[in-house]
N, C-alpha and C positions, 0 to 999 in steps of 0.2 A: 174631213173628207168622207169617211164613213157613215155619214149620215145624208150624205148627199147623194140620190138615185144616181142608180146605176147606170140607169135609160142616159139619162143627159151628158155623163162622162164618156159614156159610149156615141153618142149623137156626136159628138163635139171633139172625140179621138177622128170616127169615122167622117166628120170633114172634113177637118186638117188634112186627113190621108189623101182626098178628093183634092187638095189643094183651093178649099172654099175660104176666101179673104176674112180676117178676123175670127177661124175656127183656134189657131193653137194662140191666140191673145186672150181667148174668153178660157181655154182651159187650163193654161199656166197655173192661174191662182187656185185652181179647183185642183190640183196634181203638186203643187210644191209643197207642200207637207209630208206627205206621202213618200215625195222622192228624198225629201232630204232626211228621212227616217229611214230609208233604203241608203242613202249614202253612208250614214251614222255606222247603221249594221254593217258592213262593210269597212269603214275604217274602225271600229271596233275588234277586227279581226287581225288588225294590223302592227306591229309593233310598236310600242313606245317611241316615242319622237319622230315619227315616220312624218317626213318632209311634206309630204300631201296633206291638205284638212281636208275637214269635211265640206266646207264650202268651195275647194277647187276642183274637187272631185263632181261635185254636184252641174256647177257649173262646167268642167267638161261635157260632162256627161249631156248635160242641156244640149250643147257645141253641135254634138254628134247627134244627139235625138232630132236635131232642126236642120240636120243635114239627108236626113236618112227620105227617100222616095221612094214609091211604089211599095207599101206596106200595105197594108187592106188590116186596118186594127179591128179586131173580135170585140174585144172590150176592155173594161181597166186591166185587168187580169194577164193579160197577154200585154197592156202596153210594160206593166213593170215586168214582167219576164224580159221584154227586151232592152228594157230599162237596167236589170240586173247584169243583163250579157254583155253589157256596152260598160258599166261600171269595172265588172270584170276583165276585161279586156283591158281599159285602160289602166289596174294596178298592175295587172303582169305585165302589160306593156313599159313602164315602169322599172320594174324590177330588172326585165331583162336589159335597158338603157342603165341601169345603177351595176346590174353584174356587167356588163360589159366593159363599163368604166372601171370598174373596180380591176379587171383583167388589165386591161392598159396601163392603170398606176402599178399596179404588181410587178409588171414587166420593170417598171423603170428603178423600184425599192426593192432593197434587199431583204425586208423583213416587215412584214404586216403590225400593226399594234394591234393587241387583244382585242380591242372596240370594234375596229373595222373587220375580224378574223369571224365574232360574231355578227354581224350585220351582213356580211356575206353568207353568213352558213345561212341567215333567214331569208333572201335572196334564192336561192339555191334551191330552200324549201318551198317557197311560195311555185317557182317555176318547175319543181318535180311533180307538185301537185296539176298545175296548167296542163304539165306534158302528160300525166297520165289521164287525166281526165277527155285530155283530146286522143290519147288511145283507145280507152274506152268507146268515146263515142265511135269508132270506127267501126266497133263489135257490137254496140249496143247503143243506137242513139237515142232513143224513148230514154233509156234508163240513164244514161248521162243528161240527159232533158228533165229528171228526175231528180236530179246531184246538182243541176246549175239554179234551178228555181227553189230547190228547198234552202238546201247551201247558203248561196249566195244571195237569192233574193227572199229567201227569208218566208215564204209563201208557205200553207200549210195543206195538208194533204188532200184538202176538196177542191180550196186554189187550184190545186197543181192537175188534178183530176178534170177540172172543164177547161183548164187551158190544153190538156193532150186527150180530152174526149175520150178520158179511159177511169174505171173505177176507183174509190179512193184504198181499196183493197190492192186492187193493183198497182197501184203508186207505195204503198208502204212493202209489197214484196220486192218492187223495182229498188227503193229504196236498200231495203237489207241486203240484197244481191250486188248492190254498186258499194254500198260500205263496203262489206269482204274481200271485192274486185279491188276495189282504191287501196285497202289495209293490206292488202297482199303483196300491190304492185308497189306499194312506197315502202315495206318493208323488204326487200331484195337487198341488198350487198348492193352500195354502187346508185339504188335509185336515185338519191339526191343529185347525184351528178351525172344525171343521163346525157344533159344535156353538153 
């Protein structure tokens, strides 16, 4: 994919957007590589034996991207940022359907096995992370825009620089400022179970 101009990936995001017939069948093949190396990083993140592969994810992820209207795509750049945030979405969404379930079997057993005591506590972690990150963004949504594209889509600092129209100087200070913000707010007493 990276050797494929940029001009055409962008022609052919920006028609699909238009809703022009045959625009996301011609760009599929030119973006599934890409995406499922974005998927990869993403469940690479994830824990051991974790119930999702990378091919369900991906295909969700598809689901949703072919569901989504009125976008106006800038170029490849911005489609896998959105591509990232929708990946995203559907593991915490995820998680929180696995913690929730896990609460309901609790309720009914007197005593957790070790196994499931740890696969909750990564549960727990996964959605501490979600919930402060969507605090952040309420204080600072550039810089949380800064933590979902590097993060999670994996994107690097010039990427992330033409997708928010701001310098790549400025992305790695936004950067440091959201680590210390993130490492703060998930080290509290209690963060992991804010929720």
């Amino acid at each position: 994919m990276n050797d494929l101009p940029e001009e055409e990936i962008t022609f052919l995001l920006r028609a699909w957007g238009n809703g022009q017939d045959g625009a996301l069948e011609n760009l599929l093949p030119l973006i599934h590589g890409e995406l499922r190396a974005l998927a990869r990083r993403f469940m690479q993140r994830e824990r051991p034996g974790h119930t999702l592969q990378t091919t369900a994810l991906l295909n969700e992820a598809y689901l949703r991207l072919t569901r989504t209207r009125d976008i106006r795509w800038c170029n490849r750049v911005h489609f896998f940022a959105v591509s990232a945030r929708i990946m995203r979405r559907i593991l915490v969404d995820l998680a929180r359907s696995k913690r929730d379930r896990k609460r309901r079997e609790a309720e009914c057993q007197i005593a957790l096995d070790e196994q499931a005591v740890v696969s909750r506590e990564r549960l727990t972690e996964v959605l501490a992370i979600d919930e402060a990150l969507d605090r952040f963004a309420s204080l600072s949504p550039r810089q949380s825009q800064v933590v979902e594209l590097r993060y999670f889509a994996g994107l690097n600092e010039i990427e992330i620089s033409e997708i928010l129209n701001i310098s790549d100087r400025t992305v790695r200070q936004d950067w440091n400022l959201a680590r210390a913000w993130l490492h703060r707010e998930l080290s509290r007493p209690g963060a992991a179970t804010h929720s």
